[in-house]
C-alpha positions in Angstrom: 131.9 80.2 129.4 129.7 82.6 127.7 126.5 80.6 125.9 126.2 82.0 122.1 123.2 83.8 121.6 119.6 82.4 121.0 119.1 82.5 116.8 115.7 82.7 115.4 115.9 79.3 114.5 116.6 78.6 118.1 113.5 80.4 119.6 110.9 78.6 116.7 112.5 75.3 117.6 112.1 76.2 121.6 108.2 77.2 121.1 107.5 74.2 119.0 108.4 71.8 121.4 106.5 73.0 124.1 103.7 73.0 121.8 104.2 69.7 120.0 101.0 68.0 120.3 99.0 70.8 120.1 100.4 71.4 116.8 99.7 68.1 115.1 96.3 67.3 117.0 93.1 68.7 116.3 92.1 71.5 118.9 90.0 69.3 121.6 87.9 72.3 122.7 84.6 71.4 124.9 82.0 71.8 122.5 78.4 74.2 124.3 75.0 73.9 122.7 73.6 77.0 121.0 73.0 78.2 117.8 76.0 80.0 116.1 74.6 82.7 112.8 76.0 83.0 110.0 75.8 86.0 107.6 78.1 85.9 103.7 80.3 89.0 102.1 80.6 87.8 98.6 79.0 84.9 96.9 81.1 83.8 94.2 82.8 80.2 94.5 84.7 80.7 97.8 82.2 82.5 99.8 79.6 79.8 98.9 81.6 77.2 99.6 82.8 78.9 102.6 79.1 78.9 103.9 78.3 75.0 103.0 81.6 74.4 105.2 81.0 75.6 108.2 77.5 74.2 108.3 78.8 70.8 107.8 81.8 71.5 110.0 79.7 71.7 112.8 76.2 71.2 114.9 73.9 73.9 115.5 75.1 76.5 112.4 72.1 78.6 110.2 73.1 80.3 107.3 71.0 83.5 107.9 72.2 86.4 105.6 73.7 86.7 102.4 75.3 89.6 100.5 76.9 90.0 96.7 77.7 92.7 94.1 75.4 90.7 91.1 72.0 89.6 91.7 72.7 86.5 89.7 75.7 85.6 91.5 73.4 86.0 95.0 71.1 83.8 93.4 73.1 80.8 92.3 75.0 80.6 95.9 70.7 81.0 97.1 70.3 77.7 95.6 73.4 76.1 95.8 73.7 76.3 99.5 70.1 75.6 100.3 70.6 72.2 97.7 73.8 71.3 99.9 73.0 72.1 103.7 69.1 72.3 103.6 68.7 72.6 107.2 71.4 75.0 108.0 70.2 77.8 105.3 67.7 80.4 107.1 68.1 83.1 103.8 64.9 84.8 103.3 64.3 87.2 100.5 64.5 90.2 103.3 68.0 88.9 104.3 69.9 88.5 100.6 71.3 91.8 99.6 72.7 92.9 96.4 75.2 95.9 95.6 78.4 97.7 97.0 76.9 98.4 100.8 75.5 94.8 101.0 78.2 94.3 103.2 76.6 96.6 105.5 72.9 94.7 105.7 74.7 91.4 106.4 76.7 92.9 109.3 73.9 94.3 110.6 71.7 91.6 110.7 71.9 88.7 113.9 74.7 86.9 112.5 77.4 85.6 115.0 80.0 85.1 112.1 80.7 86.7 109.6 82.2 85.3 106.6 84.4 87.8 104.4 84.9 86.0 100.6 84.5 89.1 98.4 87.0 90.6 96.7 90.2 90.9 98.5 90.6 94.8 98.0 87.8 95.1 99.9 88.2 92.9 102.6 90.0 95.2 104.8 87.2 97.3 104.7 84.8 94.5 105.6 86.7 92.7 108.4 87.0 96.1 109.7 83.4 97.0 109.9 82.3 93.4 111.4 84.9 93.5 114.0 83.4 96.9 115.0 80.2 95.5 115.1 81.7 92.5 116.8 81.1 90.1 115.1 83.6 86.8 114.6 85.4 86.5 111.5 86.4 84.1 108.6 88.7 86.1 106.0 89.4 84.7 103.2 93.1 84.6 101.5 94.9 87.2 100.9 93.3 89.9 103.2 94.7 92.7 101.0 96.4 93.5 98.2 98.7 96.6 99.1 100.8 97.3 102.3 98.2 99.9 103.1 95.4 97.6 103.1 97.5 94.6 104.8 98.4 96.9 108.0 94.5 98.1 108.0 93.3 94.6 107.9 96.2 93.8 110.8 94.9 96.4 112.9 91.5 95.2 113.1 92.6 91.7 114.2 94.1 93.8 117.2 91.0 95.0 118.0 89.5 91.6 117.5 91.5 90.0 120.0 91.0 92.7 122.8 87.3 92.1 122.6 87.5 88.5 122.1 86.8 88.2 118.7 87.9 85.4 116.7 89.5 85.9 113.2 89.7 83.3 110.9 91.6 82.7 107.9 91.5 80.9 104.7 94.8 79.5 104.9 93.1 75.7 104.9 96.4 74.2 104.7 97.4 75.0 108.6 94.4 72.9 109.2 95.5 69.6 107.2 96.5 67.2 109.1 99.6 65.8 107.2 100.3 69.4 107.3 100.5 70.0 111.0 102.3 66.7 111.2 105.1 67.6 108.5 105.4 71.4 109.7 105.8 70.0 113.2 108.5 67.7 112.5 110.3 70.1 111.5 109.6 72.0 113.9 111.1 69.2 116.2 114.7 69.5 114.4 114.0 66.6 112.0 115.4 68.7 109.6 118.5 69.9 111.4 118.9 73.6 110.4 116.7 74.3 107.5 119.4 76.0 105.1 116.2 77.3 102.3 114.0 75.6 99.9 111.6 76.3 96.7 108.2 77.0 96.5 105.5 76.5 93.6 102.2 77.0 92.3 102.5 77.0 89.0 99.3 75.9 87.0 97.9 75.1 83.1 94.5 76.9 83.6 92.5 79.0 85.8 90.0 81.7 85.2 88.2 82.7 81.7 88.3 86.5 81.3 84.8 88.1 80.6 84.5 90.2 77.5 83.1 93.5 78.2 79.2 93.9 77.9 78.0 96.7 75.2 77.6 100.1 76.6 79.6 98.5 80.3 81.8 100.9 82.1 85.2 100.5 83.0 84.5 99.7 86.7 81.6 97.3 86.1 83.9 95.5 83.5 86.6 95.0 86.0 84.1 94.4 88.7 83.0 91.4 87.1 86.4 90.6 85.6 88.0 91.0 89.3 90.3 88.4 89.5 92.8 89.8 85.6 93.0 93.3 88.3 95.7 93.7 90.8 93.5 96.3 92.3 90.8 93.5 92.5 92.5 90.3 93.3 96.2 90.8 94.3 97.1 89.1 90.9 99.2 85.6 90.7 100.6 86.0 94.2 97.9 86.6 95.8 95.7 84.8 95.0 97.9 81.8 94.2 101.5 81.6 95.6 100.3 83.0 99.1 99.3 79.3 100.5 102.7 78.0 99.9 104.2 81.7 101.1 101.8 80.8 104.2 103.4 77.6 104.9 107.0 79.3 104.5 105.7 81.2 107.1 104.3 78.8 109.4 107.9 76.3 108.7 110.2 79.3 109.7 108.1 80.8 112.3 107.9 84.2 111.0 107.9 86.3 107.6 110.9 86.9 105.8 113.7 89.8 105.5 113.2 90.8 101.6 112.0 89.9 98.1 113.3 90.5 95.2 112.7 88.7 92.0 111.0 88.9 88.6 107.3 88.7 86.7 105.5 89.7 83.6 103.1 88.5 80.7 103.9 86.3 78.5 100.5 83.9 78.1 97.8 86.4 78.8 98.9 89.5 76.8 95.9 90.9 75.8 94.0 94.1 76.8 91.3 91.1 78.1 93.6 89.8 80.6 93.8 93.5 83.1 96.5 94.1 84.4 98.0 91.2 86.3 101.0 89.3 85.4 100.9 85.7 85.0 104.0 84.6 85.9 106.6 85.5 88.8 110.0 84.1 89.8 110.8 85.7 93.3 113.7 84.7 96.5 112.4 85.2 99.7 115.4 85.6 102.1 115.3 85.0 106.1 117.4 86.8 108.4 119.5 83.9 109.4 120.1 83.7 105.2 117.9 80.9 104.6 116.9 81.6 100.9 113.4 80.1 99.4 113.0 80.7 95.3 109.0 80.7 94.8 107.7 80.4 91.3 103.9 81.2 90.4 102.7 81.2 86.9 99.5 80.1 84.8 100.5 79.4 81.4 98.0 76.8 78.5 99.6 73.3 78.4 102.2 73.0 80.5 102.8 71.0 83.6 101.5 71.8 87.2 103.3 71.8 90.3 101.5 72.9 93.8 104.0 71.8 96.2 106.5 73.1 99.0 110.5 71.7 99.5 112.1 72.7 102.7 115.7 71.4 103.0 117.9 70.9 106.2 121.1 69.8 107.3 119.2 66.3 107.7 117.5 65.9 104.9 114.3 67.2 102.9 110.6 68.1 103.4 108.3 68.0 100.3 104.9 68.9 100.7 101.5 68.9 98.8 97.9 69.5 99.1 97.4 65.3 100.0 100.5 64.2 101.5 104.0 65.6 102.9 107.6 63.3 102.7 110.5 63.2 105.3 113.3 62.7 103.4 117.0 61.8 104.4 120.0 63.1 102.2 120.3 59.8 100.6 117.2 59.7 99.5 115.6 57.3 102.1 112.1 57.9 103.1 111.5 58.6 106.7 108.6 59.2 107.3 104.8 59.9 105.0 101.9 62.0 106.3 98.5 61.5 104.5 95.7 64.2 104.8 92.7 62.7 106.8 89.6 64.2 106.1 89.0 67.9 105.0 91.1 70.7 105.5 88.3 73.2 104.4 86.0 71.4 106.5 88.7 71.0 109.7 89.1 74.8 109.9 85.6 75.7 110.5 85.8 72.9 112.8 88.3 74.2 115.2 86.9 77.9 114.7 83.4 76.8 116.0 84.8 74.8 119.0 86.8 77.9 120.0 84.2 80.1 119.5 82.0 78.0 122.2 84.8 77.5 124.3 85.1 80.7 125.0 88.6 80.9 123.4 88.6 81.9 119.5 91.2 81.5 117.6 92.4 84.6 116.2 95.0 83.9 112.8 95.4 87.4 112.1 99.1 87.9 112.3 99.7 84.5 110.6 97.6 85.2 107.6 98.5 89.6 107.7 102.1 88.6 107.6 101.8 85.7 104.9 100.0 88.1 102.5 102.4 91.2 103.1 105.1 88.5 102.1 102.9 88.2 98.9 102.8 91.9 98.4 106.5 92.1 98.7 107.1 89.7 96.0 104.3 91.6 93.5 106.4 94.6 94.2 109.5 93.1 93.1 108.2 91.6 90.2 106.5 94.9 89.4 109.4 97.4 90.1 112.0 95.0 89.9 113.6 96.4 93.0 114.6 94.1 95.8 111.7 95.0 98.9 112.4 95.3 102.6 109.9 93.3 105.1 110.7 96.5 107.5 110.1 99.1 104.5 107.1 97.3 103.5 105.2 97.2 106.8 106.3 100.8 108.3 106.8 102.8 105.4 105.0 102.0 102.2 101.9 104.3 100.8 100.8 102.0 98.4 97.3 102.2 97.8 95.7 100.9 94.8 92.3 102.1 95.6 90.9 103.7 93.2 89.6 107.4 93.0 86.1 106.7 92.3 84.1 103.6 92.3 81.6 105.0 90.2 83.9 105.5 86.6 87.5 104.1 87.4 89.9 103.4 84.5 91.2 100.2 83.3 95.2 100.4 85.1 98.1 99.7 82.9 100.1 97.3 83.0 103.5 97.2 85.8 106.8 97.9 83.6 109.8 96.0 85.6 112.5 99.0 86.0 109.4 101.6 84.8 106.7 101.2 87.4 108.2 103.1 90.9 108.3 101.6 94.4 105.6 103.4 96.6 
């Protein structure tokens, strides 16, 4: 007798189980003395917090550089990092730098790490340049925000991990504990074949646009109003929907075959908004047919929903930010994981140990994949054309750089059916 071929499903189910408790457990790297350097790409809220993080995560971290496009955003994180970790921040006055090629200074100085929490169109450009310098990296989520800037950021991973660099990625989640737990148990076949699910992260506030200043460019406008530009931020889906995208990603064991799906404006229509949409409706399809329908939106008063549902031929996984639920097909409860701890805190953890053990980890596929998946889904909404995983990775010239940094125009606005696939 001739045994059937191995699936897909097969080979994730295969891996996982040799790795079980490696999955679930924190890493238990041996721990070396010896100061580890910090230097900051972007100050705002997540770079900051980034920075206060790692120096709790962990013995034996200084905080010695900073970098930021506004002097008063550099200032604020100045004090707000020196109030929370006062004996981890080493920032002098000679090592906080201000403006576009800051990101140059804080690469260049002694830092071991490098932490990249600017704006995602630019962090291909600065993982890139601290990898060549060879420096570790923490990138935060999503790494791009076109296929052009995804398979640039990819690339330098590569090169990471031949020189033994560590990349690290603001995917917090994979760190949870009731996270690894949950993911893992399926991972074991508690599920039975996982058949599709639904993802959301949809939301009832967020951001407050910034009006424009008198006399203030285009570019500085959206500069400071980075997160309402696609160009900027990666819009709704990437800079929301990605974690749970991420998690379909680490569930399945891979990235998906297509997107395709729906999004426009329908809460935030003014020219104050940019140019992002603020809701999406997309189907991410596997290529075993496993569908997952993924909603993201931000919309004034209504109800909020950050949360994952995997189903199987056994039963059901839901998953939040504090706890994850086993659940049989009549509705008994088989098992509960509770987060323990911080997940934000628990990745900088297990980056440090591997860093001193001489084994870093390096999530660049993981989180390169997980935001292409994001792209795909922007796309769709955008052009509302369904969009290839093969297409978008190999063939795609999107590039929403744009031609100057020094004027720029505001971009319109996608038109579903209007705007073309690039």
């Amino acid at each position: 007798m001739i045994d059937p071929p191995l699936t897909r499903r097969d080979l994730i189910r295969a891996s996982a189980g040799a790795a079980a408790l490696g999955a679930v457990a924190p890493y238990a790297f041996a721990q070396a003395p010896g100061t580890l350097k910090v230097g900051v790409i972007g100050t705002g809220g997540r770079g900051t917090g980034a920075a206060v993080d790692i120096a709790r995560s962990s013995p034996g971290i200084e905080v010695v550089a900073l970098a930021d496009l506004f002097p008063e955003h550099l200032e604020r994180a100045r004090k707000a990092i020196q109030a929370a970790v006062p004996g981890s921040y080493k920032v002098t006055d000679e090592t906080a730098f201000v403006g576009l090629d800051a990101y140059k200074q804080v690469i260049a100085s002694d830092c071991d790490i490098v932490l990249c929490a600017g704006y995602p169109h630019f962090r291909p450009l600065h993982v890139e340049s601290a990898v060549n310098a060879g420096k570790h990296v923490f990138a935060e989520k999503p790494i791009a925000v076109d296929p052009v800037g995804v398979r640039r950021f990819m690339k330098a991973g590569e090169v990471a991990k031949e020189r033994g660099l560590g990349v690290l990625a603001g995917t917090q989640r994979r760190h949870a504990t009731h996270y690894r737990a949950a993911v893992q148990a399926a991972h074991d076949g508690r599920l039975g074949n996982i058949t599709g699910g639904s993802l959301f992260y949809c939301r009832n506030s967020g951001r407050t646009p910034k009006p424009r200043l008198e006399g203030e460019s285009d570019m500085d406008w959206m500069l400071r109003n980075w997160w309402w530009f696609n160009w900027l931020s990666g819009g709704m889906i990437g800079q929301l929907l990605v974690h749970v995208i991420d998690i379909m990603h680490w569930v399945m064991g891979g990235p998906c075959r297509s997107a395709y799906g729906s999004g426009g404006r329908a809460a935030y229509t003014q020219p104050i908004y940019g140019n992002i949409f603020d809701h999406f409706a997309i189907c991410y399809e596997y290529p075993d047919g496993e569908q997952f329908h993924a909603q993201v939106r931000q919309t004034p008063n209504s109800d909020r929903n950050v949360s994952e549902m995997f189903m199987g031929s056994k039963g059901r996984l839901i998953t939040t930010a504090s706890q994850a639920f086993l659940l049989g097909w009549d509705r008994s409860r088989i098992a509960t994981y509770k987060q323990e701890g911080s997940p934000y805190i628990h990745e900088h953890t297990h980056f440090v140990e591997s860093i001193r053990a001489g084994e870093p980890l390096n999530e660049s596929k993981q989180i390169g994949e997980s935001t292409m998946m994001a792209v795909m889904g922007q796309l769709a909404g955008w052009t509302a054309k369904k969009v290839e995983w093969d297409w978008a990775m190999n063939e795609s010239e999107l590039d929403l750089t744009p031609p100057s940094y020094e004027q720029g125009e505001v971009p319109p606005v996608p038109v579903p059916g209007t705007t073309p696939l690039i």
